[in-house]
C-alpha positions as CSV (number, residue, x, y, z in Angstrom):
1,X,58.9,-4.6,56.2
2,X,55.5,-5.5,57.1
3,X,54.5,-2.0,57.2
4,X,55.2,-1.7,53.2
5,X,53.9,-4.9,52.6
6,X,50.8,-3.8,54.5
7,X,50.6,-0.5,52.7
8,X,51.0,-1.8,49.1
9,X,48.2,-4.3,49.8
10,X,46.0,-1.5,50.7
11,X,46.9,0.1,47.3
12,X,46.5,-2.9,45.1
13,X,43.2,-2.9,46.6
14,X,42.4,0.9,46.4
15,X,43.4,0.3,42.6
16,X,41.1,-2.2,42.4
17,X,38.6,-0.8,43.5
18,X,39.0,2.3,41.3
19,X,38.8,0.0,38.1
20,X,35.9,-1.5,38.9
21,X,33.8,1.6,39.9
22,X,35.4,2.8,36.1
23,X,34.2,-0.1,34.5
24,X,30.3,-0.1,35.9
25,X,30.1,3.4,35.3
26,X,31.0,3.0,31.6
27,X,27.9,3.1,29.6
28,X,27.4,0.0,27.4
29,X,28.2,0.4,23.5
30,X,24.9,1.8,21.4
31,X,23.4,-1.4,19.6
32,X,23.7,-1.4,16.4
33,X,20.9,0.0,14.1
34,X,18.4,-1.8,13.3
35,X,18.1,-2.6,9.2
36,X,15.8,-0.4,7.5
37,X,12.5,-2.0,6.4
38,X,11.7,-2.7,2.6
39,X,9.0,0.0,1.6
40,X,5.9,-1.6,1.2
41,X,4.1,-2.0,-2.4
42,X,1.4,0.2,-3.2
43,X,-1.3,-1.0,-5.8
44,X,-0.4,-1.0,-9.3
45,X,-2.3,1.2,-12.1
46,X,-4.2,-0.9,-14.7
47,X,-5.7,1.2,-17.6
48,X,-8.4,-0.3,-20.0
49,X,-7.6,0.3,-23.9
50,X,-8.8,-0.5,-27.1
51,X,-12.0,-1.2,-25.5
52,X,-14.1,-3.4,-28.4
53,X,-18.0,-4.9,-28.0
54,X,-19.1,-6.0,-24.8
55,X,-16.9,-5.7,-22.3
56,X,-17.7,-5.4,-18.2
57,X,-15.6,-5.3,-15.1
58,X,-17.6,-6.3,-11.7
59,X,-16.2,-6.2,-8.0
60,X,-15.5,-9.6,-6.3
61,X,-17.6,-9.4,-3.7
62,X,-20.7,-7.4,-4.6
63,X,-20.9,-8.5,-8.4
64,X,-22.6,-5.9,-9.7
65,X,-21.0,-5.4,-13.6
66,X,-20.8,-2.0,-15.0
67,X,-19.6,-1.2,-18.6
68,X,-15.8,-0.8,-19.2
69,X,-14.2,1.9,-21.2
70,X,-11.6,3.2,-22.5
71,X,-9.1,4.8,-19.7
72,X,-11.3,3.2,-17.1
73,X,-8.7,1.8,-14.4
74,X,-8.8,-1.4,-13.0
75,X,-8.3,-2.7,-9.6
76,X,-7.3,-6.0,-8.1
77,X,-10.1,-7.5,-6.5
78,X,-11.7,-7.3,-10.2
79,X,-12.9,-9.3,-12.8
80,X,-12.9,-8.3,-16.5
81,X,-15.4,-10.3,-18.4
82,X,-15.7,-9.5,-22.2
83,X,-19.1,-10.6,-24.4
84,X,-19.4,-14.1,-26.5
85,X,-19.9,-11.6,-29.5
86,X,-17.0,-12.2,-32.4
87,X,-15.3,-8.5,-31.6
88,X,-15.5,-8.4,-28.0
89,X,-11.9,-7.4,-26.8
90,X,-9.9,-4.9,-24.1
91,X,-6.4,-4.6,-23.6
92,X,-5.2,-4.1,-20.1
93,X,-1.5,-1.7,-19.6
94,X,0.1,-2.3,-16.6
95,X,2.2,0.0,-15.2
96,X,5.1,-2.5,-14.5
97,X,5.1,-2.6,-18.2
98,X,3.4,-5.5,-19.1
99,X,0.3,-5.3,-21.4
100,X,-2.6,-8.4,-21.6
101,X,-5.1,-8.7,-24.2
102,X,-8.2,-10.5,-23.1
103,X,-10.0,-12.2,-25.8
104,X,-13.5,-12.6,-27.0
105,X,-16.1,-15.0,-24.2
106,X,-13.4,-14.3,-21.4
107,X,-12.9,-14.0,-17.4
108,X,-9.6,-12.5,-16.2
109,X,-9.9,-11.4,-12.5
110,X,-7.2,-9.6,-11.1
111,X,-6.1,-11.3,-8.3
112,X,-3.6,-9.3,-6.9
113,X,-1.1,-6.3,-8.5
114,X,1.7,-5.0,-6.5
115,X,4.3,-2.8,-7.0
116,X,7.1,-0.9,-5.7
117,X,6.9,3.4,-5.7
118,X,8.1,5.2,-8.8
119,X,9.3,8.2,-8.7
120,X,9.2,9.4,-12.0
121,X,6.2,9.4,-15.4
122,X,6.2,6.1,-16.5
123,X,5.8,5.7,-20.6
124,X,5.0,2.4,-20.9
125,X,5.7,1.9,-24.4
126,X,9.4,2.9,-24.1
127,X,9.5,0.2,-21.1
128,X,12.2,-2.8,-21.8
129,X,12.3,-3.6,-18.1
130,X,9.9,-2.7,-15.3
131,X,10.7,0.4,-13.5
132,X,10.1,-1.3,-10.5
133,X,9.9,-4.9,-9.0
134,X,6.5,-5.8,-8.6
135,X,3.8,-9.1,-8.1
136,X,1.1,-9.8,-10.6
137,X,-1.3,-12.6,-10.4
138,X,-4.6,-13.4,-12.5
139,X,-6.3,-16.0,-13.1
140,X,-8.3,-16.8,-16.1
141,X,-11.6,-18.5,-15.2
142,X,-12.4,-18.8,-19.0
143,X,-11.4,-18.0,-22.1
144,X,-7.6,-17.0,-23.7
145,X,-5.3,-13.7,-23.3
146,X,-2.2,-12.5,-24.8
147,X,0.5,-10.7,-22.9
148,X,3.7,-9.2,-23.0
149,X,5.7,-9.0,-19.8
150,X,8.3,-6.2,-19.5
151,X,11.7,-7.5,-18.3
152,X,10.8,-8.6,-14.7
153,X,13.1,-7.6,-11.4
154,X,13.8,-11.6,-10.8
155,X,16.2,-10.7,-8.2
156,X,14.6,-8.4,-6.3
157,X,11.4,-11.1,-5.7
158,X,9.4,-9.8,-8.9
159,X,6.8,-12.6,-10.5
160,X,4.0,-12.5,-13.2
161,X,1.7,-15.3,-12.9
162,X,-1.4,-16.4,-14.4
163,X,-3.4,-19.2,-13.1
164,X,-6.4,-21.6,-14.5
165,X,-8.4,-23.8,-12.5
166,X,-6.5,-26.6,-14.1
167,X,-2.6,-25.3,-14.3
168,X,-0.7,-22.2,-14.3
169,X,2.2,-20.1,-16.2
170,X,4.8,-18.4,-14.5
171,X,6.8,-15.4,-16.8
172,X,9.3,-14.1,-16.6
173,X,9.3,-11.5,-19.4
174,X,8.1,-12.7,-22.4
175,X,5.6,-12.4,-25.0
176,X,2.6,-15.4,-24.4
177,X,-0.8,-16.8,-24.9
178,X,-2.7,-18.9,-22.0
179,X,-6.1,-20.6,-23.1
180,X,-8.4,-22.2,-20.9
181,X,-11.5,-23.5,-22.6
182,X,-14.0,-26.6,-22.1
183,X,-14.8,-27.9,-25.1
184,X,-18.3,-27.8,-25.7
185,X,-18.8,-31.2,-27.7
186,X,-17.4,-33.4,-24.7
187,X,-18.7,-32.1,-21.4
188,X,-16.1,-32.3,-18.1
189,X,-13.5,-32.5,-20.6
190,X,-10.8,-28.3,-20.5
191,X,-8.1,-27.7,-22.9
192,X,-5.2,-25.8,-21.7
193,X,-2.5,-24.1,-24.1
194,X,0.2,-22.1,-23.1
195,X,2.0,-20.9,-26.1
196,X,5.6,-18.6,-26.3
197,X,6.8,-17.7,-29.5
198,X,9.9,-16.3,-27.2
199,X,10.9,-15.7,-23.4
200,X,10.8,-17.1,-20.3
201,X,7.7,-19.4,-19.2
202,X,7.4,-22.5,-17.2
203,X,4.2,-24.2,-16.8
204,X,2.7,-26.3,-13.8
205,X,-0.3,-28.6,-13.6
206,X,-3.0,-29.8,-11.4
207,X,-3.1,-34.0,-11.0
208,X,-6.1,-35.8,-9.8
209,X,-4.8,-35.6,-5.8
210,X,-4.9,-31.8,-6.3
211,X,-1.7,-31.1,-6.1
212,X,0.5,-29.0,-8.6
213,X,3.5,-30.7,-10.7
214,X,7.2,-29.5,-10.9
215,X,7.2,-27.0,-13.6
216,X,8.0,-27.4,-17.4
217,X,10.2,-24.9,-19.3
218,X,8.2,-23.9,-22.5
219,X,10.9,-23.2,-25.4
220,X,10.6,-20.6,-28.1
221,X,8.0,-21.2,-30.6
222,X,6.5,-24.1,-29.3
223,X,3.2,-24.7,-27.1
224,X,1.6,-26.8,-24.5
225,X,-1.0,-28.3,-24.7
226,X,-3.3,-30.1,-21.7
227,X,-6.0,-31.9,-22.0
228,X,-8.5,-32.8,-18.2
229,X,-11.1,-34.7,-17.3
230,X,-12.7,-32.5,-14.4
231,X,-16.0,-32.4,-12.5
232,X,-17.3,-28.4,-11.6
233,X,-19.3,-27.6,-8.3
234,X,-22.4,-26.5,-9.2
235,X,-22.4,-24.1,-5.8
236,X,-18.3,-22.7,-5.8
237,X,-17.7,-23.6,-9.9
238,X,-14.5,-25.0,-8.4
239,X,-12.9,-27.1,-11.2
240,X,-10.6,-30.6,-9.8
241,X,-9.2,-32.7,-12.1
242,X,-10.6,-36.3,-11.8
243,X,-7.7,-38.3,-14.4
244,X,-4.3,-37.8,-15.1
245,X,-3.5,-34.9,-17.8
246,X,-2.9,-35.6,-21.4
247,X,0.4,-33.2,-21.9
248,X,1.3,-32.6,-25.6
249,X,4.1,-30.4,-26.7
250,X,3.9,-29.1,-30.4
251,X,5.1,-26.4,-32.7
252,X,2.9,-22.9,-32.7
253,X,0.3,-23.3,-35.2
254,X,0.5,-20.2,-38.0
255,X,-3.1,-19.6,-36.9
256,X,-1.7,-19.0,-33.4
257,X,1.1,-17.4,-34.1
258,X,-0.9,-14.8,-36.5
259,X,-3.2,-14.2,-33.7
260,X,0.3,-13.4,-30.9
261,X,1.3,-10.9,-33.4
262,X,-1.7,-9.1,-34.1
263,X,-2.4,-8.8,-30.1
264,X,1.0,-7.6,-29.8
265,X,0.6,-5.0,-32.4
266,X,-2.6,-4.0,-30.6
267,X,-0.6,-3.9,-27.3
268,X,2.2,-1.4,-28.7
269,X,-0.9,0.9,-29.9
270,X,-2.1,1.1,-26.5
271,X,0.8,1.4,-24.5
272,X,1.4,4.4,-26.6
273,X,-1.3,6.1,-25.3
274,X,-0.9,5.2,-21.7
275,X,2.0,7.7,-19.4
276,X,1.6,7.4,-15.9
277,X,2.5,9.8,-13.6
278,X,4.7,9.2,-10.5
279,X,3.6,7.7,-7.0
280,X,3.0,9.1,-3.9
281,X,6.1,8.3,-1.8
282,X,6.2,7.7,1.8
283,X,8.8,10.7,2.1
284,X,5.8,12.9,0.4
285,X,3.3,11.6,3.2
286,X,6.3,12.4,6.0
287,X,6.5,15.9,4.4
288,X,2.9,16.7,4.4
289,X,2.3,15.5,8.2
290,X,5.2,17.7,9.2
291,X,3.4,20.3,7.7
292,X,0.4,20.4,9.2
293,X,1.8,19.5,12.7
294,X,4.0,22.9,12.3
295,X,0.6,24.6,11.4
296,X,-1.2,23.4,14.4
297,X,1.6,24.6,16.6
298,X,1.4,28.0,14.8
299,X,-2.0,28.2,15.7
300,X,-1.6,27.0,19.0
301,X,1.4,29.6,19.4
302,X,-1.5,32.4,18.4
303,X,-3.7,31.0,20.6
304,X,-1.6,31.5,23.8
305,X,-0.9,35.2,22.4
306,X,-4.4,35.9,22.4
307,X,-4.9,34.4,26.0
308,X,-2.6,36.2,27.2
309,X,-4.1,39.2,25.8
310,X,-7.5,38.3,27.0
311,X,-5.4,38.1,30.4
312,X,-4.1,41.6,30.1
313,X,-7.5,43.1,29.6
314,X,-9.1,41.1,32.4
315,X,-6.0,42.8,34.5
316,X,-7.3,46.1,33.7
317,X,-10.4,45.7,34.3
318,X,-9.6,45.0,37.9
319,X,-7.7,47.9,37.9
320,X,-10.8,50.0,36.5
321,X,-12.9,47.8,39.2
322,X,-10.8,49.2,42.3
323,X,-11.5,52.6,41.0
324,X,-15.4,51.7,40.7
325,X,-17.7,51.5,44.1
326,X,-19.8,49.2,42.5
327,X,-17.9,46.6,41.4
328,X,-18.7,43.0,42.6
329,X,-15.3,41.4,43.0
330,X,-14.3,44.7,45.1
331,X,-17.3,45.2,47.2
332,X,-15.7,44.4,50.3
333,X,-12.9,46.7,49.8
334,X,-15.4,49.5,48.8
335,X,-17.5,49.1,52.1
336,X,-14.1,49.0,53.7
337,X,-13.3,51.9,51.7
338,X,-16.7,53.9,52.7
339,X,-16.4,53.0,56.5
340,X,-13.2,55.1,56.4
341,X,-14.1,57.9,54.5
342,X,-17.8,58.5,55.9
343,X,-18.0,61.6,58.1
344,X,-16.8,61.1,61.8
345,X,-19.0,60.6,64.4
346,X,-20.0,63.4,66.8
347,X,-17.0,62.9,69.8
348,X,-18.2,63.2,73.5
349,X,-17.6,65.8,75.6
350,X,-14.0,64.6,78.0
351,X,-14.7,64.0,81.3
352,X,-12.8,64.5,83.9
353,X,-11.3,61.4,86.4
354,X,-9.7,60.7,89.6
355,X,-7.2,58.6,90.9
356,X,-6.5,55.0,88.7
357,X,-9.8,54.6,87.9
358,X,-11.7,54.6,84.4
């Protein structure tokens, strides 16, 4: 009895044993794949149309202004100033769609334009939507612009935003006007409109603390309007609001409204002439590197073909050297060779011993 008890012990623990060598020699499950990473924007195209008067467009940093035509394009980092002459005018297409018309005695710099890869021509003026989401912001220095914002991409982050040194309007696809203007009969005093005859728009404000307030819908044909008191820096230009903001909302004023429609008449004429071809994508930049890293190995494939040739001949010509007296590498088998084959040496006559000796 003890005997069986003793032996099935020594099983359980033989079993035991077995499972746990299973167990650490099972590999651990594969972790699960990491998400894949959103593709990163590339820089928007912005094309220059309608080009009327004096208009400029200078870098950021260096400031040097050069003349602005038509189908010049337009980089962020830019600033698009046009003349204080009466017909001075440029409208700007975007290629998420939207178009902005700058005014006359204006400053628009393109603070940042991001977008997502297309993959296909873009024809703006067919455009209802953007054909991909993207992130537009400007800021107006001076002056006024009309825009029209192609349905934005809301859910997939997309935003439109153009910002004064007093307050800012946020779209959301819409046709608009922003004006920021001192008013040259009262000095430190800005007026600025925002006006949407349709759309989405909110505005927000700068206070005295410089901080921005909660932002205010804009409904369809109606404006606001803001009036500041505000103190510039003679060294930055930096504008901050020194009393609290006026804030009227009123009806668009037919002069206005007359002046939306013509820009957006203007706008339609442009984007007509504006089709932009598709983006590099990152699958075409994975392509080309494949490409030439499979013609480098080519090359390094011939390479080793032609070493090994170079080898070949270099075995021959040892051959050819054994054969040659005066080779170099085979000297010392060539005086070995001589020392054989020289004549042999005149023998001694034998002579004759006795006994062991020598």
């Amino acid at each position: 009895m003890l005997r069986k008890f003793a032996f099935w012990i020594f099983a359980f623990g033989l079993f035991t044993s077995f499972v746990a060598d299973l167990v650490a020699q099972t590999p651990p499950p594969a972790p699960a794949p990491a998400p894949a990473a959103a593709p990163a924007k590339i820089a928007g195209i912005i094309t220059a149309k309608l080009v009327k008067g004096t208009v400029t467009v200078q870098d950021n940093i260096a400031k040097i202004p050069r003349p602005l035509q038509d189908n010049d394009q337009v980089k962020a980092g830019e600033t698009v100033i046009t003349g204080k002459n009466h017909d001075s005018s440029v409208v700007l297409v975007f290629s998420n769609g939207a178009t902005v018309t700058l005014k006359t005695d204006s400053e628009l710099n393109i603070e940042e334009f991001l977008q997502d890869a297309w993959d296909t021509s873009l024809n703006i003026s067919e455009m209802t939507a953007e054909p991909t989401s993207s992130t537009t912001n400007l800021h107006l220095a001076r002056g006024e612009l009309i825009g029209k914002v192609a349905k934005l991409n809301k859910e997939k982050g997309s935003s439109f935003n153009v910002q004064t040194p007093v307050g800012a309007a946020g779209i959301r696809g819409t046709t608009f006007r922003v004006v920021f203007r001192p008013d040259p009969q009262n000095p430190g005093h800005y007026t600025f409109t925002v006006s949407k005859p349709e759309g989405d728009v909110h505005v927000t404000m700068q206070n005295a603390t410089g901080t921005a307030t909660a932002p205010v819908a804009v409904a369809d044909n109606r404006e606001i309007v803001v009036e500041v008191q505000a103190t510039v820096n003679p060294t930055t230009g930096q504008i901050t609001v020194t009393a609290p903001a006026q804030v009227v909302t009123q009806s668009i004023p037919p002069v206005t409204a007359a002046a939306i429609s013509t820009a957006a008449v203007q706008a339609v004429q442009a984007a007509k002439e504006v089709v932009i071809p598709p983006a590099p994508t990152q699958s075409n930049t994975t392509t080309n590197s494949n490409t030439t890293t499979n013609n480098s190995t080519t090359s390094t494939t011939d390479n080793s073909s032609t070493n090994n040739n170079t080898s070949n001949t270099s075995d021959n010509s040892s051959t050819t050297n054994n054969n040659t007296s005066n080779s170099t590498n085979n000297t010392s088998n060539t005086n070995n060779n001589n020392t054989t084959t020289s004549p042999p040496a005149v023998q001694a006559p034998p002579r004759t011993t006795t006994g062991a000796g020598g």
